[in-house]
N, CA, C and O of each residue as an XYZ file, in Angstrom:
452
protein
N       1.349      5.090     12.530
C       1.675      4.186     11.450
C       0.558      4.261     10.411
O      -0.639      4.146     10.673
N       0.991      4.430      9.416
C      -0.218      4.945      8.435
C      -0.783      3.826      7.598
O      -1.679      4.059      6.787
N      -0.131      2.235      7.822
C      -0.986      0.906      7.224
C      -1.658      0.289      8.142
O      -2.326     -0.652      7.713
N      -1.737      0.551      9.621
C      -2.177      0.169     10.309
C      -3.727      0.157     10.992
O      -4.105      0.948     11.856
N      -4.362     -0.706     10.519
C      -5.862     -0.878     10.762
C      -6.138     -0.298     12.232
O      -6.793      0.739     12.344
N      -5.769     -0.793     13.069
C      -6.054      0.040     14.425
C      -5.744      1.681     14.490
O      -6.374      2.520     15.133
N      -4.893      1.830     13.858
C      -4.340      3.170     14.095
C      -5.755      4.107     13.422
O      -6.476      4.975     13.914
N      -5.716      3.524     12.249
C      -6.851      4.103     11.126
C      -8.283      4.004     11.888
O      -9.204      4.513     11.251
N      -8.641      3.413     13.193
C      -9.674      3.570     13.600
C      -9.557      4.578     14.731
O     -10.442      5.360     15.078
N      -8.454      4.466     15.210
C      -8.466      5.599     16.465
C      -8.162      6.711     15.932
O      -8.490      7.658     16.646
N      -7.721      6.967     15.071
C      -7.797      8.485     13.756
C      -8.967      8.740     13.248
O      -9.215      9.787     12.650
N     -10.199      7.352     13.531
C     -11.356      7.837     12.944
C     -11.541      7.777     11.452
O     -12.560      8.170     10.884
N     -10.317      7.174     10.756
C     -10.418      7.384      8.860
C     -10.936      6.588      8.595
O     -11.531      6.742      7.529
N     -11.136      5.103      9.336
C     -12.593      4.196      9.154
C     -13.048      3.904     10.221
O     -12.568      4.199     11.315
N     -14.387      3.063      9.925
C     -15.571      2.815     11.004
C     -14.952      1.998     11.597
O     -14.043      1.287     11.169
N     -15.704      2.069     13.327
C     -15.186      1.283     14.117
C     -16.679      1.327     15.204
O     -17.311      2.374     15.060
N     -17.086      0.662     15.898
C     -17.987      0.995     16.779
C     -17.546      0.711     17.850
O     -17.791     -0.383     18.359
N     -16.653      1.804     18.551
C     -16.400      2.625     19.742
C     -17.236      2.423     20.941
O     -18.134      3.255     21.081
N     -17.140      1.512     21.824
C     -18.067      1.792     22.666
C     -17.594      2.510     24.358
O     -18.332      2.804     25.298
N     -16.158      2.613     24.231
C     -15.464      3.515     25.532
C     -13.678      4.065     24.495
O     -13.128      3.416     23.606
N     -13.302      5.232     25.008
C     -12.518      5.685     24.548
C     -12.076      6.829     26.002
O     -12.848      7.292     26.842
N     -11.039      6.964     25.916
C     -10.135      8.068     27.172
C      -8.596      8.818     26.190
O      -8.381      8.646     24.991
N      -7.822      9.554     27.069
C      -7.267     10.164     26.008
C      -6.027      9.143     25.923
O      -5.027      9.425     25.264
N      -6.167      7.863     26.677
C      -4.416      6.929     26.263
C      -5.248      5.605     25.513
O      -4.506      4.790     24.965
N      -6.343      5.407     25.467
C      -7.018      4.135     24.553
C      -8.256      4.265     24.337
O      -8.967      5.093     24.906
N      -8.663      3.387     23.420
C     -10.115      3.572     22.121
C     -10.236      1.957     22.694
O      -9.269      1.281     23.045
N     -11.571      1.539     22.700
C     -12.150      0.497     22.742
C     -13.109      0.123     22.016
O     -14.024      0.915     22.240
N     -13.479     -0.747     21.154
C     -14.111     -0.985     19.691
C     -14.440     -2.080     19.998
O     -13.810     -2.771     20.799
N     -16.084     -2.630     19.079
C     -16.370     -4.045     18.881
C     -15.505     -4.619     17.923
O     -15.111     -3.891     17.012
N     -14.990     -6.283     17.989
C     -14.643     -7.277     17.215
C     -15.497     -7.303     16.101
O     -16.710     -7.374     16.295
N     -15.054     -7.257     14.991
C     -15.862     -7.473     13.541
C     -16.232     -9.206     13.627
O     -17.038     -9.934     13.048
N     -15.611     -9.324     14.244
C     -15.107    -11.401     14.044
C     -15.728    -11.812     15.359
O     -14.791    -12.335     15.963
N     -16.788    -11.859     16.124
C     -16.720    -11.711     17.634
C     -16.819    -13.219     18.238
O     -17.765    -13.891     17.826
N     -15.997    -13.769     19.105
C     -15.502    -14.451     19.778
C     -16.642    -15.448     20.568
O     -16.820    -16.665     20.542
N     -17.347    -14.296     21.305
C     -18.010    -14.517     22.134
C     -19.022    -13.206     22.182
O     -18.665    -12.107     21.758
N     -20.415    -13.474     22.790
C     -21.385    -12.487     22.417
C     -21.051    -11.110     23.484
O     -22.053    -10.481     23.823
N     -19.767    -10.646     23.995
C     -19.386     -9.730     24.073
C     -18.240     -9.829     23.751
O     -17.626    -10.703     24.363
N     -17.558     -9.141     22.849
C     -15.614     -9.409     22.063
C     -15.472     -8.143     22.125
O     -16.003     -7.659     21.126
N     -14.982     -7.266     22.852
C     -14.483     -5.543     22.807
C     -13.057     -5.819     22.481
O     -12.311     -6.636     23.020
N     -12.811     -5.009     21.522
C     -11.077     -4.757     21.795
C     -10.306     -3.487     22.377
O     -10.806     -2.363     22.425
N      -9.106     -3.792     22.785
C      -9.172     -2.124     23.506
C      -7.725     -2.027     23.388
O      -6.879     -2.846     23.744
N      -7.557     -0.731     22.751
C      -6.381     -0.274     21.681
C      -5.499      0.945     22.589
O      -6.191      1.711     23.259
N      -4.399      1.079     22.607
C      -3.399      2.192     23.021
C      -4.139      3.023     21.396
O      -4.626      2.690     20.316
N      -3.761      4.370     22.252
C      -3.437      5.519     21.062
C      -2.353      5.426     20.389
O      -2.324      5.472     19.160
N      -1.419      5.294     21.076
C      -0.315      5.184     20.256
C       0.471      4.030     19.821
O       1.019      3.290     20.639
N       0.515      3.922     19.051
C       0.979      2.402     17.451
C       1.856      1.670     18.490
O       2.999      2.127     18.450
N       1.740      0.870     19.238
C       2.899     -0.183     19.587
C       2.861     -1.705     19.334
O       2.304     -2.313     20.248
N       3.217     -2.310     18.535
C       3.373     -3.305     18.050
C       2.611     -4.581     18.743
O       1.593     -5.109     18.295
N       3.517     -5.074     20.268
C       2.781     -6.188     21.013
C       3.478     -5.274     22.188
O       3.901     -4.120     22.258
N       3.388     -6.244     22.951
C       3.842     -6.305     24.868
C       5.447     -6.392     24.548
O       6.143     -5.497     25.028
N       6.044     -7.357     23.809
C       7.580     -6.935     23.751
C       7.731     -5.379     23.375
O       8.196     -4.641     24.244
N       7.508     -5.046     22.611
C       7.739     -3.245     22.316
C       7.401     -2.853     23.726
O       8.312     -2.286     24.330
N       6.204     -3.055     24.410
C       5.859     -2.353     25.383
C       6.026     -2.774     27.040
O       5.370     -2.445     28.028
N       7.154     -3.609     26.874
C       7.307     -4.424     28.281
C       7.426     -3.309     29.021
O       6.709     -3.305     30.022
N       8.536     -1.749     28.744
C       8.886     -1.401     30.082
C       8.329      0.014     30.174
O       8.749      0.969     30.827
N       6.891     -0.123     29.059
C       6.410      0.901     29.262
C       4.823      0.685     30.411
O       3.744      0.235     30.025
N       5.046      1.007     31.374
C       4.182      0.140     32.532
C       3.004      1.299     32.428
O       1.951      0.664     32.368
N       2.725      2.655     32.382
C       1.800      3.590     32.284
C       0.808      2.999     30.999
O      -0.421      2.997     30.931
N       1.658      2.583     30.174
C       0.619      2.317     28.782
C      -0.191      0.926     28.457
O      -1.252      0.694     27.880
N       1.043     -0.093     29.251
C      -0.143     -0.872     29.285
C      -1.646     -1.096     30.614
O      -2.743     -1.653     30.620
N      -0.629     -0.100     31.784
C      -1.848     -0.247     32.872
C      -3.189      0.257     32.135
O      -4.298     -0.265     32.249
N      -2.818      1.509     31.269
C      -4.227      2.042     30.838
C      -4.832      1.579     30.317
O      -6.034      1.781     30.487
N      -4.334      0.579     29.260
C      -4.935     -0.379     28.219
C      -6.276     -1.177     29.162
O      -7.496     -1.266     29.025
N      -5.095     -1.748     30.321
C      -6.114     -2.949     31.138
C      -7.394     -1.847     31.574
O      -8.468     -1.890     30.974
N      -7.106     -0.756     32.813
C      -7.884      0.140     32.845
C      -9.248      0.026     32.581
O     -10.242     -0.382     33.182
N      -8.922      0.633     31.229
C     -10.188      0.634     30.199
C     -10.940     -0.562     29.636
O     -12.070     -0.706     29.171
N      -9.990     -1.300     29.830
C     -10.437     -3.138     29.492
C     -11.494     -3.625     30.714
O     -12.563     -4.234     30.741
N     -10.744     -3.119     31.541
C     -12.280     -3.540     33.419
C     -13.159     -2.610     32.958
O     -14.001     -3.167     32.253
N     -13.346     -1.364     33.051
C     -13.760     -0.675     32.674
C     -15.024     -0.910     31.545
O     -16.206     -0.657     31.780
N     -14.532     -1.409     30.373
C     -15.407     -1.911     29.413
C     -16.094     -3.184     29.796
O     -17.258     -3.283     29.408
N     -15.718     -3.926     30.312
C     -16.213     -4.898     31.228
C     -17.345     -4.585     32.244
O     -18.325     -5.256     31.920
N     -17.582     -3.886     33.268
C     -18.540     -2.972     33.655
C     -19.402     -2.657     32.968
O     -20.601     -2.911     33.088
N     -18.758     -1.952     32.018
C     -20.277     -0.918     31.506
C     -20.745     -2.731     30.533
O     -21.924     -3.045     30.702
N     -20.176     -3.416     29.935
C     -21.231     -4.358     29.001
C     -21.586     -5.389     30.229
O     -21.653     -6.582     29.933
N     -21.861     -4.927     31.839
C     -22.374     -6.046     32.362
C     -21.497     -7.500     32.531
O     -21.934     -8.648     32.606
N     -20.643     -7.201     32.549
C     -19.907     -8.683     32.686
C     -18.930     -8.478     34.360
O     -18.374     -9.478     34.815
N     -18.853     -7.376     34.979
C     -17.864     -7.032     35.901
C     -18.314     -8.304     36.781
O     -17.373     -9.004     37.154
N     -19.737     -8.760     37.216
C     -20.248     -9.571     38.084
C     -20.232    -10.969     37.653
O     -19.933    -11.871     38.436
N     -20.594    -11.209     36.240
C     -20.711    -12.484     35.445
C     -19.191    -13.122     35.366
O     -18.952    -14.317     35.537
N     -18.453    -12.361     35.148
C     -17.097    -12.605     34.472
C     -16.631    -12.546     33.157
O     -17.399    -12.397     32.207
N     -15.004    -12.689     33.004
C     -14.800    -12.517     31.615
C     -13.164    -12.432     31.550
O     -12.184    -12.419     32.295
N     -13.498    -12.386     30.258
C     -11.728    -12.722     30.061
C     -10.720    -11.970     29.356
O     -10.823    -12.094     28.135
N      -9.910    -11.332     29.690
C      -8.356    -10.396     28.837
C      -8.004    -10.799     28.125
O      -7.576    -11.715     28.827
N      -7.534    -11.207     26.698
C      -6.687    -11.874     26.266
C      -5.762    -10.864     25.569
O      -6.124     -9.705     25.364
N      -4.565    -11.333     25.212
C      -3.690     -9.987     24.768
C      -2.716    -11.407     24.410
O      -2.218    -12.222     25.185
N      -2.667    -11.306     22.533
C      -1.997    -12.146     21.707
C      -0.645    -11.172     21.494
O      -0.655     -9.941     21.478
N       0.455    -11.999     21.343
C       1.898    -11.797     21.393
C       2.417    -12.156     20.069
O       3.103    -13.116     20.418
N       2.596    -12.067     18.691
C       2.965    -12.695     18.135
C       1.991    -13.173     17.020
O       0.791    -13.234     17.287
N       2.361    -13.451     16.015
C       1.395    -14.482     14.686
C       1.710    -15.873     15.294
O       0.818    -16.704     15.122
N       2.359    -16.116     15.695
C       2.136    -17.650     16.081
C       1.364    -17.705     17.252
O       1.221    -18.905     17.488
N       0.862    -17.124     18.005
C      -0.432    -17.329     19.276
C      -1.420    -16.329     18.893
O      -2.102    -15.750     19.738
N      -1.552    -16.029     17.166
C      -2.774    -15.797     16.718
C      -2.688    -14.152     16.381
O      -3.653    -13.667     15.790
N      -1.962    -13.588     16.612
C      -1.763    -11.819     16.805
C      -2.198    -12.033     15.120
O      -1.942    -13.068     14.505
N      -2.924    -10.806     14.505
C      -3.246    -10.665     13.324
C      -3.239     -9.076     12.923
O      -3.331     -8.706     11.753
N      -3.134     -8.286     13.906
C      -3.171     -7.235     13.625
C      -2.032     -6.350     14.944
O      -2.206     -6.155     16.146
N      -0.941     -6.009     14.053
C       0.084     -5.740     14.654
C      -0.074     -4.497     15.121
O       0.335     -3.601     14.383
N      -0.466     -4.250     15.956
C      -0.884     -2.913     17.147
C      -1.574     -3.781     18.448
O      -2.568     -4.497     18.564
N      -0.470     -3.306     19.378
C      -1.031     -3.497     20.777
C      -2.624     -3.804     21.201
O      -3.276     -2.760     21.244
N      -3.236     -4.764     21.459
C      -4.386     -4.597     21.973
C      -5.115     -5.808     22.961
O      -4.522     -6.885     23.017
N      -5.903     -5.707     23.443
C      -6.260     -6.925     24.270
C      -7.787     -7.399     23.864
O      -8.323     -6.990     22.834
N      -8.212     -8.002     24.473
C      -9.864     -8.443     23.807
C     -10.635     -8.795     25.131
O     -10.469     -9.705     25.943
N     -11.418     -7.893     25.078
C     -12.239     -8.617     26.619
C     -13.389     -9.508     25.721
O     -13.827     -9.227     24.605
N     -13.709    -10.608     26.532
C     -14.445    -11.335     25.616
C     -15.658    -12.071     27.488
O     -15.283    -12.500     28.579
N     -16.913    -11.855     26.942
C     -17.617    -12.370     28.520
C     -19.345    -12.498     27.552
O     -19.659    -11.896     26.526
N     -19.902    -13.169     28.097
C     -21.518    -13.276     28.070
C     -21.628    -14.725     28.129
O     -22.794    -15.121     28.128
N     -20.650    -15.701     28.186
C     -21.169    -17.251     27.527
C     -19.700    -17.533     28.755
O     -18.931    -16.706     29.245
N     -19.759    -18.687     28.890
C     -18.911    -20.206     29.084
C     -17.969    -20.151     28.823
O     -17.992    -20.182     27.593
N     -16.556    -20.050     29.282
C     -15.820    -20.222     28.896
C     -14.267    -21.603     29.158
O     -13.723    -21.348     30.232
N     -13.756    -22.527     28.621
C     -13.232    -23.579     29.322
C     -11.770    -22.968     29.312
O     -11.391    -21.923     28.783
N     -11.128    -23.802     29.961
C      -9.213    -23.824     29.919
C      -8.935    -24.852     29.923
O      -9.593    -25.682     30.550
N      -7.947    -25.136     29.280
C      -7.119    -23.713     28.436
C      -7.579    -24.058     27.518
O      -8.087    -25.013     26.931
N      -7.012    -21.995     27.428
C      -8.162    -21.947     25.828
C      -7.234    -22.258     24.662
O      -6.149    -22.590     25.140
N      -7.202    -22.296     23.120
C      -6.686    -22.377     21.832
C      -7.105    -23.871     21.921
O      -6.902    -24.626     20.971
């Protein structure tokens, strides 16, 4: 998708600071960060939310994958931390490409919003 801010970072046509990538997802810092670790972690390929991708089960396992994964390497696998994966502009989705947010270093309460 060629307006798509995520897409345009896993193409590399703008900056992103990448801190794990494999050949089915790119994982990038939050510009906006949440919490003093906010990774986001992106499919390669453009899918909208989790409805587009309900019954594609390979693409989102990889997503998570790489989401523990990134979790590990920033030190949080032991501390803890949290997935979040927004559905929608009304539970906050802002950027329409698939992605989740590991977010860990601080406190976190429930429920969250």
């Amino acid at each position: 998708m060629t307006d798509c801010l995520f897409c345009k970072i896993v193409a590399k046509e703008i900056p992103g600071t990448v801190v794990a990538e494999n050949e089915h997802a790119v994982a990038f810092r939050d510009i906006h960060p949440g919490a003093p670790t906010h990774v986001l972690v992106v499919p390669r390929k453009h899918v909208v939310n989790l409805n587009d991708a309900a019954d594609d089960h390979e693409l989102v396992g990889r997503v998570l994958q790489l989401a523990r994964d990134v979790a590990k390497s920033e030190g949080l696998a032991d501390k803890g931390y949290r997935v979040v994966m927004n559905n929608g502009a009304g539970v906050g989705q802002s950027v329409f490409h698939l992605h989740v947010h590991v977010l860990g270093g601080r406190a976190m309460s429930w429920p969250p919003g």
